[in-house]
DRENPA-3360 file (N, C-alpha, C; in nm, 2 decimals, always signed):
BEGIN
1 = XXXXXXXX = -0.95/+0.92/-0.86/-0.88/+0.81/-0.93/-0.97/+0.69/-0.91 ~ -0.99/+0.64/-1.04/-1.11/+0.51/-1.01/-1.02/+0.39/-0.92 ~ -1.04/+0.31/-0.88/-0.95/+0.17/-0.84/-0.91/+0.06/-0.89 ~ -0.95/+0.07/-1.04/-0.85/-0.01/-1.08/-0.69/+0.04/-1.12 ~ -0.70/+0.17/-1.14/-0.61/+0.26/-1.17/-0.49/+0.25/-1.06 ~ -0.55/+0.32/-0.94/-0.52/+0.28/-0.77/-0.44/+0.19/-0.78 ~ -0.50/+0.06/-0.76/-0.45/-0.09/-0.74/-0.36/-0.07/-0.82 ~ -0.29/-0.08/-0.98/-0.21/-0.09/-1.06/-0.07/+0.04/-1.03;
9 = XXXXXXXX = -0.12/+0.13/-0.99/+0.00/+0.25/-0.92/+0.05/+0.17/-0.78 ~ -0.03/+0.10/-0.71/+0.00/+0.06/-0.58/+0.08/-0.06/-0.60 ~ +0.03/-0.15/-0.71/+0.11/-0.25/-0.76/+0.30/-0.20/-0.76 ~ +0.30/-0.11/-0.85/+0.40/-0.11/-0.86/+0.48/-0.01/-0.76 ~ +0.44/-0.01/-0.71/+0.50/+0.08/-0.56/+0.53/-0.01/-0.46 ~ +0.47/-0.14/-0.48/+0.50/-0.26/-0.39/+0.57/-0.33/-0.47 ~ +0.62/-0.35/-0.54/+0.68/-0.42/-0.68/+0.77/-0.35/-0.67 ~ +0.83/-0.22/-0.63/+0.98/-0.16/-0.60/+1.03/-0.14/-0.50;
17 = XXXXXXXX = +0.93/-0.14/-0.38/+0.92/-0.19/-0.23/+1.03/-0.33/-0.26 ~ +0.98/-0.46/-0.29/+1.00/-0.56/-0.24/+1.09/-0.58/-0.36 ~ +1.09/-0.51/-0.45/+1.21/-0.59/-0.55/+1.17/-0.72/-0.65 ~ +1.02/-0.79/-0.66/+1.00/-0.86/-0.74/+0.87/-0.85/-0.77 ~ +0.83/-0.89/-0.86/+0.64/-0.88/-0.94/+0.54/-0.93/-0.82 ~ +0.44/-0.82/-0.82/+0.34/-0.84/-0.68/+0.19/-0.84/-0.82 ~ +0.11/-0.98/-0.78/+0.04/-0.98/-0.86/-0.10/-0.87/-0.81 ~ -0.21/-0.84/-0.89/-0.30/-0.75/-0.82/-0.39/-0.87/-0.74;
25 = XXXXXXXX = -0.38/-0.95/-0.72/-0.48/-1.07/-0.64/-0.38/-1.01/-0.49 ~ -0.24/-1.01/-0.50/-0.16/-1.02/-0.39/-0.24/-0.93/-0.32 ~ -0.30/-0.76/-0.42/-0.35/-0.67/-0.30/-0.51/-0.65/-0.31 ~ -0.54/-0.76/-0.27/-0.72/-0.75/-0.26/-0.69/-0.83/-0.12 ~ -0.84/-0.76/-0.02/-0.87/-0.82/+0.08/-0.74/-0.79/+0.18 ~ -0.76/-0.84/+0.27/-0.64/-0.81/+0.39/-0.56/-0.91/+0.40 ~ -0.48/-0.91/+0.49/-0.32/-0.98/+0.54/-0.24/-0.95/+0.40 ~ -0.23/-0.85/+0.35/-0.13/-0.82/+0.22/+0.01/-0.83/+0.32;
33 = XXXXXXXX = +0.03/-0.80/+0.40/+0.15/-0.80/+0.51/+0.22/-0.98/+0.49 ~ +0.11/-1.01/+0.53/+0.18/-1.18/+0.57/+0.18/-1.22/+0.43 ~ +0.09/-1.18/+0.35/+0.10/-1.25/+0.24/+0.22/-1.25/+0.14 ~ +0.25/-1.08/+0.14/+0.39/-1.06/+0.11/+0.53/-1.10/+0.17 ~ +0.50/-1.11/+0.31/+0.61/-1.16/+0.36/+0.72/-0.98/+0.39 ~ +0.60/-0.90/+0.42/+0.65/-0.77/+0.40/+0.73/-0.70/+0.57 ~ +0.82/-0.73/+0.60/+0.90/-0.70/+0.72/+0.90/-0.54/+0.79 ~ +0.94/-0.46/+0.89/+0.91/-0.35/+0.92/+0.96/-0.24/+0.89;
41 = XXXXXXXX = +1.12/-0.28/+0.76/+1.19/-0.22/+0.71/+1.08/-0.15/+0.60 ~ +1.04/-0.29/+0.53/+0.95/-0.26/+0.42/+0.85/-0.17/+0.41 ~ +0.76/-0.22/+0.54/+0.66/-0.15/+0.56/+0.67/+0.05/+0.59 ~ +0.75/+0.08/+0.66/+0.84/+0.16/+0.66/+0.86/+0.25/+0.56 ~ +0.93/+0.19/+0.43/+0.98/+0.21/+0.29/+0.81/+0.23/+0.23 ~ +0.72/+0.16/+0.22/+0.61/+0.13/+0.17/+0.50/+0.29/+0.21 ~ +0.53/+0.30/+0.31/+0.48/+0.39/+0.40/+0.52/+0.57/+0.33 ~ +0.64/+0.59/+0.31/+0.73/+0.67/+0.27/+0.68/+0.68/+0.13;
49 = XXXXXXXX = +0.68/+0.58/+0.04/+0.68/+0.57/-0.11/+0.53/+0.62/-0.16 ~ +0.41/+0.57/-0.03/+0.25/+0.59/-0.07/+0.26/+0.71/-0.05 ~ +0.29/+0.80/+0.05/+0.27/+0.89/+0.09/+0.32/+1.01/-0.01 ~ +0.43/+0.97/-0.05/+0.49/+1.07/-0.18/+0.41/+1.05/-0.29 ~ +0.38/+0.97/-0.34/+0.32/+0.89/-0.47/+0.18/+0.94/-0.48 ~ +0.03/+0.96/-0.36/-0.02/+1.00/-0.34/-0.04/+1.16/-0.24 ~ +0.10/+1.23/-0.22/+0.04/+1.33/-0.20/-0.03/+1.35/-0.08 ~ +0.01/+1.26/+0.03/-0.10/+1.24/+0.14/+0.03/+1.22/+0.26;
57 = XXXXXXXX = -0.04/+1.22/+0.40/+0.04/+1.21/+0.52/-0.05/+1.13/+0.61 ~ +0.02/+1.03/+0.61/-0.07/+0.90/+0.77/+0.01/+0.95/+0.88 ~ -0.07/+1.01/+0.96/+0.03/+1.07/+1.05/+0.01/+0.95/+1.21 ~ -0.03/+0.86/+1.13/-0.12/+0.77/+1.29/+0.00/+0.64/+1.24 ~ +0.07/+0.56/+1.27/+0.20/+0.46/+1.24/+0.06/+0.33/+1.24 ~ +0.00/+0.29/+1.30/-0.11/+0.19/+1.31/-0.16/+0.22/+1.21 ~ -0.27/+0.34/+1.18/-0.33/+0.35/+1.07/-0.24/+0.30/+1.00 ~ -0.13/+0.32/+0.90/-0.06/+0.33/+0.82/-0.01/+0.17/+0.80;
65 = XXXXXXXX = -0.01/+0.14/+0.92/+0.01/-0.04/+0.89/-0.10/-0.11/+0.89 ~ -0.20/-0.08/+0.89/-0.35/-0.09/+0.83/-0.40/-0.13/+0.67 ~ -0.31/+0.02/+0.66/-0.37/+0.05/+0.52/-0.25/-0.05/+0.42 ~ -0.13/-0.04/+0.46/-0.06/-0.14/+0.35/-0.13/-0.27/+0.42 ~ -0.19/-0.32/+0.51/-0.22/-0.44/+0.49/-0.33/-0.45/+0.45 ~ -0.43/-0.38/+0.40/-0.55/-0.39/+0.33/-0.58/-0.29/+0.26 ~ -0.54/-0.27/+0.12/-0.55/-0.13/+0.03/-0.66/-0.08/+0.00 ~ -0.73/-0.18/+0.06/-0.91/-0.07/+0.05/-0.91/+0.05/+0.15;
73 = XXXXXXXX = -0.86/+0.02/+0.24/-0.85/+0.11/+0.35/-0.76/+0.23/+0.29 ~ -0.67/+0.22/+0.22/-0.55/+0.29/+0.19/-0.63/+0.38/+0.03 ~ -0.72/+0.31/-0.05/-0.80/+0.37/-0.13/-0.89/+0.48/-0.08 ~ -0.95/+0.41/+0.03/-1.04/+0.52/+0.05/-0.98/+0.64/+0.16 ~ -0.84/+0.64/+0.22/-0.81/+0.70/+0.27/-0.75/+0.84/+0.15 ~ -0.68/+0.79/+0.04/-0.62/+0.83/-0.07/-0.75/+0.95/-0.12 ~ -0.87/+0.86/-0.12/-1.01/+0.96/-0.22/-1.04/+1.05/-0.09 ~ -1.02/+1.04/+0.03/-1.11/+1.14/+0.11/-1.02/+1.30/+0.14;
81 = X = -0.87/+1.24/+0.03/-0.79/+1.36/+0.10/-0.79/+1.48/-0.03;
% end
């Protein structure tokens, strides 16, 4: 899956996470967490939703709160599986 593709699936996986429009600037670069204003519930839910959506298991809870706070991490975790 190329990454702009990525980012626009991821968009909207965080866009039903949080319940309102998350622009794709929102997920470049890191602190997507603070930036969103994304709480433990969320992250949680976020967590659940990537893993189904991609097909994949973060079995490490750090890693995983890693990766939603910087989706490059969460891209290239996604292409190596």
């Amino acid at each position: 899956m190329d990454n702009l593709k990525f980012v626009q699936l991821l968009r909207g996986l965080y866009e039903k996470a949080l319940h309102h429009p998350v622009q794709i600037e929102d997920l470049q670069g890191e602190n997507v967490i603070e930036r969103l204003k994304i709480d433990s519930l969320i992250a949680l839910q976020l967590i659940i939703t990537i893993e189904k959506a991609f097909s994949v298991v973060i079995d490490d809870d750090e890693l995983a709160i890693q990766m939603i706070d910087n989706p490059s991490r969460l891209y290239e975790f996604v292409n190596k599986q």
